[in-house]
C-alpha positions as a Markdown table, in Angstrom:
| # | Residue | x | y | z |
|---|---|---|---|---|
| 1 | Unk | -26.8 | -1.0 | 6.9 |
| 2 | Unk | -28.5 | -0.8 | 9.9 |
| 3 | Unk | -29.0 | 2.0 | 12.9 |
| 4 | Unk | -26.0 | 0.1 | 14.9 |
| 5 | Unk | -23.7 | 1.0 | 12.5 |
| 6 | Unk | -25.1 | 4.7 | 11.7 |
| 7 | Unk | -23.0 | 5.8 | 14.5 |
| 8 | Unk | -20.0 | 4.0 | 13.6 |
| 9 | Unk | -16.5 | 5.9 | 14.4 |
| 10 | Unk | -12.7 | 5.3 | 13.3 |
| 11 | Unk | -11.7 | 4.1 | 16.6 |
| 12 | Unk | -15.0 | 1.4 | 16.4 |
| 13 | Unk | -14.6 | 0.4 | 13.3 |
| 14 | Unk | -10.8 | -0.4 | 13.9 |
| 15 | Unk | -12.4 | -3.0 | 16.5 |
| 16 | Unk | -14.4 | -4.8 | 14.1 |
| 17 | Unk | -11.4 | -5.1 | 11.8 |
| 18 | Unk | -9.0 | -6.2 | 14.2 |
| 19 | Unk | -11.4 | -8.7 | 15.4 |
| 20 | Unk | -12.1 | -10.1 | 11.8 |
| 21 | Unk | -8.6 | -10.1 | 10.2 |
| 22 | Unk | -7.7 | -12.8 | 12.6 |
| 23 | Unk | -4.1 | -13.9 | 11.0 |
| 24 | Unk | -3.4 | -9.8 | 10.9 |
| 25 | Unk | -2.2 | -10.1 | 7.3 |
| 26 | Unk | -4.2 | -6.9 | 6.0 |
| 27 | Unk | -7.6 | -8.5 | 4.6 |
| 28 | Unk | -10.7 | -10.9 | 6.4 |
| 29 | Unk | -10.7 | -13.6 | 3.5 |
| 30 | Unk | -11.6 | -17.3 | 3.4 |
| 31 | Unk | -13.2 | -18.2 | 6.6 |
| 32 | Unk | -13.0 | -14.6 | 8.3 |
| 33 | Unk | -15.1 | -13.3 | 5.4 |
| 34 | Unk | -18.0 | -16.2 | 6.7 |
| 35 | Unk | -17.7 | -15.3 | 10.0 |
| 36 | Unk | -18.1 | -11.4 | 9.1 |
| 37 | Unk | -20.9 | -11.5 | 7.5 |
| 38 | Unk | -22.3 | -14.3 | 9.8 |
| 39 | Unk | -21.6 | -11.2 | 12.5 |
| 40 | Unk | -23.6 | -8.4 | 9.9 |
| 41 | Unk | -26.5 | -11.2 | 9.5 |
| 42 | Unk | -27.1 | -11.1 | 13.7 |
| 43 | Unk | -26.7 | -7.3 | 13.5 |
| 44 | Unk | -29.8 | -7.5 | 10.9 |
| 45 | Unk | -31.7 | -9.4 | 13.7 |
| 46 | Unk | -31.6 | -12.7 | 13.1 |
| 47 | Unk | -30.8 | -15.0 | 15.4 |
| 48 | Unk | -27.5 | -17.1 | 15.7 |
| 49 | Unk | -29.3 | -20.6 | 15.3 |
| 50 | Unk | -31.5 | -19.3 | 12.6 |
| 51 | Unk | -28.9 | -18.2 | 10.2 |
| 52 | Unk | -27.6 | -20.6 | 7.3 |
| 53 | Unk | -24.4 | -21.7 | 5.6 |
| 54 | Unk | -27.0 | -20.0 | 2.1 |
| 55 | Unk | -27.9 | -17.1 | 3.8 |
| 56 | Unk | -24.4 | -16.7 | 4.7 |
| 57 | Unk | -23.1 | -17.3 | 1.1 |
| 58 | Unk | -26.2 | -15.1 | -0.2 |
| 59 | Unk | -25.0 | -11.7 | 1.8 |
| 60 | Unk | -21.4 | -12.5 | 1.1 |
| 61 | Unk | -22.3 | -12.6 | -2.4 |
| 62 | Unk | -24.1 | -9.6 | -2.6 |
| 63 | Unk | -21.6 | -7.0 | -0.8 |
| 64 | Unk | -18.7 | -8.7 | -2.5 |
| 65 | Unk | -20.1 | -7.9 | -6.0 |
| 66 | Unk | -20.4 | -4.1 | -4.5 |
| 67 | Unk | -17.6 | -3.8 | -2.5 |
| 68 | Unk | -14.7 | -6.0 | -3.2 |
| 69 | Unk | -13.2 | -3.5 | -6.4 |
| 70 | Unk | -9.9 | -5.7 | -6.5 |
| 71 | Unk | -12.0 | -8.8 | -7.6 |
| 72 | Unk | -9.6 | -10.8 | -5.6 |
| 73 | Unk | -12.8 | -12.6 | -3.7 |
| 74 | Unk | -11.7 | -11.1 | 0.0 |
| 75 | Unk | -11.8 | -7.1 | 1.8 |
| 76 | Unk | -9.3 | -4.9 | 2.2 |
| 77 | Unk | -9.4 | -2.3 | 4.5 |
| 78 | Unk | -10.2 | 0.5 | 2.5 |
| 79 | Unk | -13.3 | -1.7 | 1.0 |
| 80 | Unk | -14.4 | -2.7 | 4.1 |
| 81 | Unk | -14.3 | 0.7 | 5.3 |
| 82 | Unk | -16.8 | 2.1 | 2.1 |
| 83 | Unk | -19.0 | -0.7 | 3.4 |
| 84 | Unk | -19.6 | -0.1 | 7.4 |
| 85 | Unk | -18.4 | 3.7 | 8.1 |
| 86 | Unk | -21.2 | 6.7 | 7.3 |
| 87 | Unk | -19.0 | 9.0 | 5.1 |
| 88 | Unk | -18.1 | 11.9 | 7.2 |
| 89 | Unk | -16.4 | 9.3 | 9.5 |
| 90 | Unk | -15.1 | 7.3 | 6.2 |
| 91 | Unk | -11.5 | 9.0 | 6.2 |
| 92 | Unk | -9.9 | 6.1 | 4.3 |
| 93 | Unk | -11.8 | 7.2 | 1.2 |
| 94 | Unk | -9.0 | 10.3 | 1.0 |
| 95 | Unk | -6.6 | 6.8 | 0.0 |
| 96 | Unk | -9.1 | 6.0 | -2.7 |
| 97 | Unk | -7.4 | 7.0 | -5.8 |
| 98 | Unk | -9.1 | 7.8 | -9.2 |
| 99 | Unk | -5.7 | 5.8 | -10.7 |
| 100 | Unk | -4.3 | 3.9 | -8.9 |
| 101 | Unk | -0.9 | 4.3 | -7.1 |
| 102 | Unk | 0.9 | 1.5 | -9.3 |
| 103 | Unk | 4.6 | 3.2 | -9.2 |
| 104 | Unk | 7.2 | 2.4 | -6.7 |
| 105 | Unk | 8.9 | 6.2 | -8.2 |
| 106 | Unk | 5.8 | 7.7 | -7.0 |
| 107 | Unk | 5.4 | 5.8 | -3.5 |
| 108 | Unk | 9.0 | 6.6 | -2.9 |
| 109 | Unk | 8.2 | 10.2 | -3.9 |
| 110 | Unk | 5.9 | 10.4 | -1.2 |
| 111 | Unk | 8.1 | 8.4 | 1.2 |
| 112 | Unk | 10.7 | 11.1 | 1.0 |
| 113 | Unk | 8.2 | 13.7 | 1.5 |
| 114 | Unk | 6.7 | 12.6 | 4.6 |
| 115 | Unk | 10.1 | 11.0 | 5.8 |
| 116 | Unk | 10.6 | 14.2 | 7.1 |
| 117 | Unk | 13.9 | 13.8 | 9.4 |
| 118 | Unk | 14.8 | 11.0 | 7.2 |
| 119 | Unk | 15.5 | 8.4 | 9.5 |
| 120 | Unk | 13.7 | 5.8 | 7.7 |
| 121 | Unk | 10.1 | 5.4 | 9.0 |
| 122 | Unk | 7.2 | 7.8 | 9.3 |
| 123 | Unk | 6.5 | 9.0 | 12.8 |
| 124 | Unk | 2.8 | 9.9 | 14.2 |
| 125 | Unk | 3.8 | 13.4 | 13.8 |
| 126 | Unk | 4.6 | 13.0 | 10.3 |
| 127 | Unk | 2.0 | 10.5 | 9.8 |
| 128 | Unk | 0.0 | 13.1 | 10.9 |
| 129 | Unk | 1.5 | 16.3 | 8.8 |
| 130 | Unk | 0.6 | 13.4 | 5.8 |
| 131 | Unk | -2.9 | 12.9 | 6.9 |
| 132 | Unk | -3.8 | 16.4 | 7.3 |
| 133 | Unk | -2.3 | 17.0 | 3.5 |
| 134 | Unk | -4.6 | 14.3 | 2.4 |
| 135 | Unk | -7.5 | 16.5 | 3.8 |
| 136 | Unk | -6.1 | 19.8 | 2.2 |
| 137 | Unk | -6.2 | 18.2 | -0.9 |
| 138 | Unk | -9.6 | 16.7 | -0.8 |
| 139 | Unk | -10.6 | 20.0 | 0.6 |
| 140 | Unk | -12.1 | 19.1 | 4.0 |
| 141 | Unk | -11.8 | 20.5 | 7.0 |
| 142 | Unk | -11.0 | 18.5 | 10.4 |
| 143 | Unk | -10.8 | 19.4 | 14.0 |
| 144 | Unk | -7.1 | 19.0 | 15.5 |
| 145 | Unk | -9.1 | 16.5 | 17.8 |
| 146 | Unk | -10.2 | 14.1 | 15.0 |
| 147 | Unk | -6.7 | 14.5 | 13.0 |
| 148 | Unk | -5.3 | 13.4 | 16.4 |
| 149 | Unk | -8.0 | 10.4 | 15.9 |
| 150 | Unk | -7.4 | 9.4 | 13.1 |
| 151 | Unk | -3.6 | 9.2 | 12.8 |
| 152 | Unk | -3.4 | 7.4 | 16.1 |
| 153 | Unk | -6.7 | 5.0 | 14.3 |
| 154 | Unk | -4.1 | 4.9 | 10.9 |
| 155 | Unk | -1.1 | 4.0 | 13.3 |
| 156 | Unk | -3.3 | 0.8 | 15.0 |
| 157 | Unk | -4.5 | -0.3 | 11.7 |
| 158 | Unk | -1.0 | -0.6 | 10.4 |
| 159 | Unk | 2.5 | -0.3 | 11.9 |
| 160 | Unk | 2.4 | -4.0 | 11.7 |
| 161 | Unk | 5.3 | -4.9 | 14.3 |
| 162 | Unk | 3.6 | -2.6 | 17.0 |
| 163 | Unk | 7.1 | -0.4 | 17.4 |
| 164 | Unk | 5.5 | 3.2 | 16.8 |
| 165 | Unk | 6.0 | 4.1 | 13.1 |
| 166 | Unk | 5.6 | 2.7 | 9.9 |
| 167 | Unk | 8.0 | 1.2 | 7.3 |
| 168 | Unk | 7.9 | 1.1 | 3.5 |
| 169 | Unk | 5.9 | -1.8 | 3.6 |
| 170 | Unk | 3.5 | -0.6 | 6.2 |
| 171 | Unk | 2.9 | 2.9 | 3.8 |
| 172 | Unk | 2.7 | 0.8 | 1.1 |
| 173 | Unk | -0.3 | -1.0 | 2.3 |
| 174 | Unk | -2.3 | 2.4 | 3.1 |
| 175 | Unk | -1.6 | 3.6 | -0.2 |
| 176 | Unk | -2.9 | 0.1 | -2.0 |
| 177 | Unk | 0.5 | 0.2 | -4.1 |
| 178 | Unk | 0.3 | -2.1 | -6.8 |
| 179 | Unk | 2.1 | -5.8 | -7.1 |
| 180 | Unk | 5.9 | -5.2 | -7.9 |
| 181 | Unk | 6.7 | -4.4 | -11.8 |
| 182 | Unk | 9.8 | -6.4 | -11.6 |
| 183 | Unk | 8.0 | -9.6 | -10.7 |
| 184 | Unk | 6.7 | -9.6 | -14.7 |
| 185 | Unk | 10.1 | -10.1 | -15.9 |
| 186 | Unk | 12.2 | -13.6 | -15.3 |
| 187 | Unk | 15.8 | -11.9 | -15.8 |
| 188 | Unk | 17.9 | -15.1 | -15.9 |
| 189 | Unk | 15.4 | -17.3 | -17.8 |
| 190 | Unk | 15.1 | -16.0 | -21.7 |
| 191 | Unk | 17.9 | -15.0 | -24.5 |
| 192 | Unk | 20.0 | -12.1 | -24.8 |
| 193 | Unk | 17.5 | -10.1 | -27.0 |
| 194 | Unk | 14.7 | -11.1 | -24.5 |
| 195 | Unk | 16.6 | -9.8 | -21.6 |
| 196 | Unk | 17.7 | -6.8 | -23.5 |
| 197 | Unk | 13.3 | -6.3 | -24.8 |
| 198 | Unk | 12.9 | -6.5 | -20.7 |
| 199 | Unk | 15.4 | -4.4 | -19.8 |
| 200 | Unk | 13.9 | -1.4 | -22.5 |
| 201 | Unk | 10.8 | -1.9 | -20.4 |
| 202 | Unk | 11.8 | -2.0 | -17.1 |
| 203 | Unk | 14.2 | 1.2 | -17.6 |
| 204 | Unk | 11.1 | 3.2 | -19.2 |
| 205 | Unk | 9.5 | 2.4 | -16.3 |
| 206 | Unk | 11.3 | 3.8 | -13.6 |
| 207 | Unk | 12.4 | 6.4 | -15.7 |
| 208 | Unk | 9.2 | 8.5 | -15.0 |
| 209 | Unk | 11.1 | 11.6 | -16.1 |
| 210 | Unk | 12.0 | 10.3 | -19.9 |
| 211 | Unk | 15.7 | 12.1 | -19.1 |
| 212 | Unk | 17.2 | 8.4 | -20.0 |
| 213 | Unk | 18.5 | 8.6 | -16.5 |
| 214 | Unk | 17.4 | 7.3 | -13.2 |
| 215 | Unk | 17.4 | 10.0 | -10.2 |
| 216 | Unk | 15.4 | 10.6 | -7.1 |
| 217 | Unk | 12.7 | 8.9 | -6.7 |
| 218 | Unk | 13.2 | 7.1 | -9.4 |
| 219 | Unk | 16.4 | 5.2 | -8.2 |
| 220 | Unk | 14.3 | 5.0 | -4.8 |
| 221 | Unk | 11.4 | 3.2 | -6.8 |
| 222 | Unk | 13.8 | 1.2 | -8.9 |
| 223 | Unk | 15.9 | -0.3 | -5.8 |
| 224 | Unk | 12.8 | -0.5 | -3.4 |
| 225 | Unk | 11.4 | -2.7 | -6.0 |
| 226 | Unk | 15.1 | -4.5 | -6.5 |
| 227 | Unk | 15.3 | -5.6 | -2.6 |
| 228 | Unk | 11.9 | -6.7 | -2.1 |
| 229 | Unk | 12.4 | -9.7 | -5.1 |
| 230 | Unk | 14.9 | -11.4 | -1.9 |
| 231 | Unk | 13.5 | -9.7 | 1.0 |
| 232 | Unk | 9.8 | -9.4 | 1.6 |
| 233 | Unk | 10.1 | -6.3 | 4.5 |
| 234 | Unk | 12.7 | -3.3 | 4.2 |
| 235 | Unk | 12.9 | -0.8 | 5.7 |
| 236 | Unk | 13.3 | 3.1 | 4.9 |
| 237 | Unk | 17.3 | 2.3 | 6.1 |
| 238 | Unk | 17.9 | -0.8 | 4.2 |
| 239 | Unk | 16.6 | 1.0 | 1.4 |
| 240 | Unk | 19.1 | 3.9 | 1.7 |
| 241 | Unk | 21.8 | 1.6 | 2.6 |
| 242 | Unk | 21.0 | -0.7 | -0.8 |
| 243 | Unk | 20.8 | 2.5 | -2.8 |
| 244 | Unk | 24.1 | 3.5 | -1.7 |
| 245 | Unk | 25.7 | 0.6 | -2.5 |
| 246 | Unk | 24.0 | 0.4 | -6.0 |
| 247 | Unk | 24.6 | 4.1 | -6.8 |
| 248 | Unk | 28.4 | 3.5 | -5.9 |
| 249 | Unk | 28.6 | 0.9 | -8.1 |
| 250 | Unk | 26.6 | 1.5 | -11.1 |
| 251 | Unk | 26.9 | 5.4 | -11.2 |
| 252 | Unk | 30.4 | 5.6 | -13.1 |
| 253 | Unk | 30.4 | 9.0 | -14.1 |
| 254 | Unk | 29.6 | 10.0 | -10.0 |
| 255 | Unk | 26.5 | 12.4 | -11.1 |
| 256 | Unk | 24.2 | 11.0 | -8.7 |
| 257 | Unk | 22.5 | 9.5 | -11.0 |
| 258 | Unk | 22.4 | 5.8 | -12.8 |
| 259 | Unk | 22.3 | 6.6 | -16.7 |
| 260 | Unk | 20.5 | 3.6 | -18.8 |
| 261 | Unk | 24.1 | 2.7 | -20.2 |
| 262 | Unk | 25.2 | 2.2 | -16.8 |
| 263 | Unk | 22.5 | 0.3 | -15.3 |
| 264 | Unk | 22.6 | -2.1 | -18.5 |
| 265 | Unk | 26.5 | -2.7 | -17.6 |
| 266 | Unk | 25.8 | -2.9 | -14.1 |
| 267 | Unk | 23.3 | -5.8 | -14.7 |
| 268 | Unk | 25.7 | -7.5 | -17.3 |
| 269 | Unk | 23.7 | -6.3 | -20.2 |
| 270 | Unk | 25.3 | -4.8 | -23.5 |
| 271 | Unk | 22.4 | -2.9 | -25.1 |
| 272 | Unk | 23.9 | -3.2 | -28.7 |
């Protein structure tokens, strides 16, 4: 954009979004969006006084069209990220996903993985042990120095409540995970053979595996997705304690894992 920002790092470009996403809700919409690209017009050279409410609206409408993928009319992190860092400094492009990640059985999948001690959250060690995966996988190579970098950048951007490690919801906002499946369905709102059409769905869904039984990740997924209808932050232990609790009481045959028949019962539903 211009020679300023050729030189652009992790750690400096964390600033900028810090200092634009002023209610810290994960994107600079609305007014922080003017007020960003009233900052990238002065950074062009012109001069505070100079610039307009249309020159303003003209640049916001330009970038947006490039770099606002979601359509949703405000940045995310990632997007903001494609716009201001030079590439080899870009490391949020390794979250950038050819599909994207719109499975709560394949988050949770991921969860587990990196939840290494299962305790709940993900540390900055296995923060880092997931970044340097990421790397693997996109085949680049990275200096211990810039891993260190960049996990401790990934750690500021988003462990949300400041405590040191990140939750579900925290992961789930690096890895852009897609709006909740179960908010398409109104469970208590339609007749019997509506309920029982929605229920089809939402059990293929979850199960990933086709078994016609939920297990792993895909109980994680289903009950992740379960508790955040009432509650809109869990945790990795209010997860575990939920899935428990449903496991205990839907799983009659005690194999560990929740067979359609059972979760049908367990929600009240006779299939037939």
């Amino acid at each position: 954009m211009d020679s300023s920002l050729d030189h652009l790092d992790a750690a400096g470009f964390l600033q900028i979004w810090q200092h634009f996403d002023v209610d810290d809700n994960g994107y600079i919409e609305g007014k922080e969006l003017d007020d960003f690209f009233r900052h990238m017009l002065k950074k062009l050279g012109m001069k505070g006084g100079e610039i307009t409410e249309e020159d303003v609206r003209g640049l916001r409408e330009r970038f947006m069209s490039a770099y606002d993928t979601t359509a949703d009319g405000r940045l995310q992190i990632q997007e903001l990220a494609a716009m201001m860092l030079p590439e080899d400094e870009n490391f949020l492009l390794l979250f950038r996903r050819e599909t994207p990640l719109d499975s709560s059985v394949e988050f949770m999948r991921i969860w587990r993985n990196y939840d290494t001690d299962s305790s709940g959250y993900i540390s900055a060690i296995e923060l880092k042990g997931f970044l340097q995966d990421l790397f693997l996988q996109h085949r680049k190579s990275i200096s211990a120095d810039k891993l260190d970098e960049y996990t401790d950048t990934m750690m500021k951007m988003f462990d949300k409540n400041k405590d040191g490690r990140l939750d579900l919801n925290d992961l789930a906002r690096i890895l852009a995970l897609k709006e909740n499946f179960l908010l398409k369905f109104k469970m208590d709102a339609c007749s019997l053979e509506d309920r029982r059409r929605d229920f089809e769905k939402i059990f293929a869904h979850y199960d990933v595996s086709k078994t016609g039984a939920l297990e792993g990740p895909e109980v994680d997924g289903f009950v992740k997705d379960m508790m955040e209808l009432v509650k809109t932050s869990i945790s990795g232990t209010d997860l575990d304690k939920f899935r428990k609790a449903l496991l205990g009481h839907c799983d009659t045959n005690r194999d560990g894992k929740i067979q359609k028949n059972e979760l049908a019962l367990c929600l009240g539903l006779k299939l037939s």
